[in-house]
C-alpha positions as a Markdown table, in Angstrom:
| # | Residue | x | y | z |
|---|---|---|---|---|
| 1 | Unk | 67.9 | -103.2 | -47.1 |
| 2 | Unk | 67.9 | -106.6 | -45.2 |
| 3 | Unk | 65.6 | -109.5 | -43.8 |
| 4 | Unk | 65.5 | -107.9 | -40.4 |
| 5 | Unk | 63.9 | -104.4 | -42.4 |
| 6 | Unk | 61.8 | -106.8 | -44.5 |
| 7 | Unk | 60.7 | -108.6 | -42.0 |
| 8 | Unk | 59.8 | -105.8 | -39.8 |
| 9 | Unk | 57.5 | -104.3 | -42.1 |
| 10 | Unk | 55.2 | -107.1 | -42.2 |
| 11 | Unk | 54.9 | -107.1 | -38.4 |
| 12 | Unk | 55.5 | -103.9 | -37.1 |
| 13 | Unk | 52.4 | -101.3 | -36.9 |
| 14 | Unk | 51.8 | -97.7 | -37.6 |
| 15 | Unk | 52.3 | -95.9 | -34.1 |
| 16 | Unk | 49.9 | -93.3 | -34.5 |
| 17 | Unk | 48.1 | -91.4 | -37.1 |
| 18 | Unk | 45.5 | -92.1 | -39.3 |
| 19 | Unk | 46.7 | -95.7 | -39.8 |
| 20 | Unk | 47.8 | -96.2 | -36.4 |
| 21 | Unk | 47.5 | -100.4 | -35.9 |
| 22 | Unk | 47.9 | -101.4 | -39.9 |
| 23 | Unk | 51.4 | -103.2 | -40.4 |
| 24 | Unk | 53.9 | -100.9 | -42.1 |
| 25 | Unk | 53.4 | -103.0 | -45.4 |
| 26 | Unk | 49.4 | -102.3 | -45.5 |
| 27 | Unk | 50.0 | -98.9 | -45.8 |
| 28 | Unk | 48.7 | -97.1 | -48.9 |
| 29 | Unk | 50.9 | -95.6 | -51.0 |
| 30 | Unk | 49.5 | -91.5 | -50.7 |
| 31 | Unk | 50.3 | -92.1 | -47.2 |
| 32 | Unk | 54.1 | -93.2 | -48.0 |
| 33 | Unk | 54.1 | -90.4 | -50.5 |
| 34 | Unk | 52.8 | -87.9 | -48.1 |
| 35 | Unk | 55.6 | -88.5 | -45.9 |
| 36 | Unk | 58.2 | -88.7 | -48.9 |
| 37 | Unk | 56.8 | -85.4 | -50.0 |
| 38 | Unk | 56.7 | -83.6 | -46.3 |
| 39 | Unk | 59.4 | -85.6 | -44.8 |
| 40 | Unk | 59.6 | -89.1 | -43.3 |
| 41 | Unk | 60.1 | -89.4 | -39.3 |
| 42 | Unk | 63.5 | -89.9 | -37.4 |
| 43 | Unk | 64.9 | -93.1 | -36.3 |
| 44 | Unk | 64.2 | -96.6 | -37.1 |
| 45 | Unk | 60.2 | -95.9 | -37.8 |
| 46 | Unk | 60.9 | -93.3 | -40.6 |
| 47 | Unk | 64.2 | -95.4 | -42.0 |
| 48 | Unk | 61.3 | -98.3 | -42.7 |
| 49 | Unk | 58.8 | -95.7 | -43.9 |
| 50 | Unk | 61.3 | -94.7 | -46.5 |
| 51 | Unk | 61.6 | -98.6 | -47.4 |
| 52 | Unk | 58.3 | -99.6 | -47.7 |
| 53 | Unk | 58.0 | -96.4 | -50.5 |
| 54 | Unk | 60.9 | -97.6 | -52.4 |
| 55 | Unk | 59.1 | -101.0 | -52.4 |
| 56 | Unk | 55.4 | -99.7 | -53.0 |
| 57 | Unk | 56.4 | -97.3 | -55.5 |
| 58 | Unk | 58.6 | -99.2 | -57.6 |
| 59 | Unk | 55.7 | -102.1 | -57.6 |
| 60 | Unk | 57.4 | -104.6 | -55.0 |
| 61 | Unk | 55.0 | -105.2 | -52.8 |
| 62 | Unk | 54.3 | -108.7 | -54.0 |
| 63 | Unk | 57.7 | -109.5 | -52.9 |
| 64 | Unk | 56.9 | -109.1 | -48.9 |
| 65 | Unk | 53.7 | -112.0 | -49.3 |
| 66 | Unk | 56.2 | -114.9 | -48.2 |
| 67 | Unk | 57.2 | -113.3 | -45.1 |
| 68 | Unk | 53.6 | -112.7 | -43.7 |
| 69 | Unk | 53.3 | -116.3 | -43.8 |
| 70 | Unk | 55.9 | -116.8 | -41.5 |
């Protein structure tokens, strides 16, 4: 994990989907356990994916409030 991962989940949207437009962090966490269940995408895009579970489903979240302000 670094800031650039961090900070990319604040700012970066869903490409397509059902949440295609809500930032990576909005996301709720069945989605992010969908994936973890049936398997997270390729490339940068599933690599945050993956982060933003770790962080959701160990109750982080909070943690990613200063960086929207930026």
């Amino acid at each position: 994990m670094d800031a650039d991962s961090l900070q990319k989940l604040v700012s970066m949207q869903m490409p397509y989907g059902k949440y295609k437009g809500s930032l990576l962090a909005d996301l709720p966490g069945n989605y992010l356990n969908w994936f973890a269940r049936e398997g997270f995408p390729s490339g940068e895009l599933g690599r945050l994916l993956a982060l933003m579970h770790e962080i959701d489903h160990n109750g982080l979240s909070s943690l990613l409030e200063p960086l929207r302000r930026r």
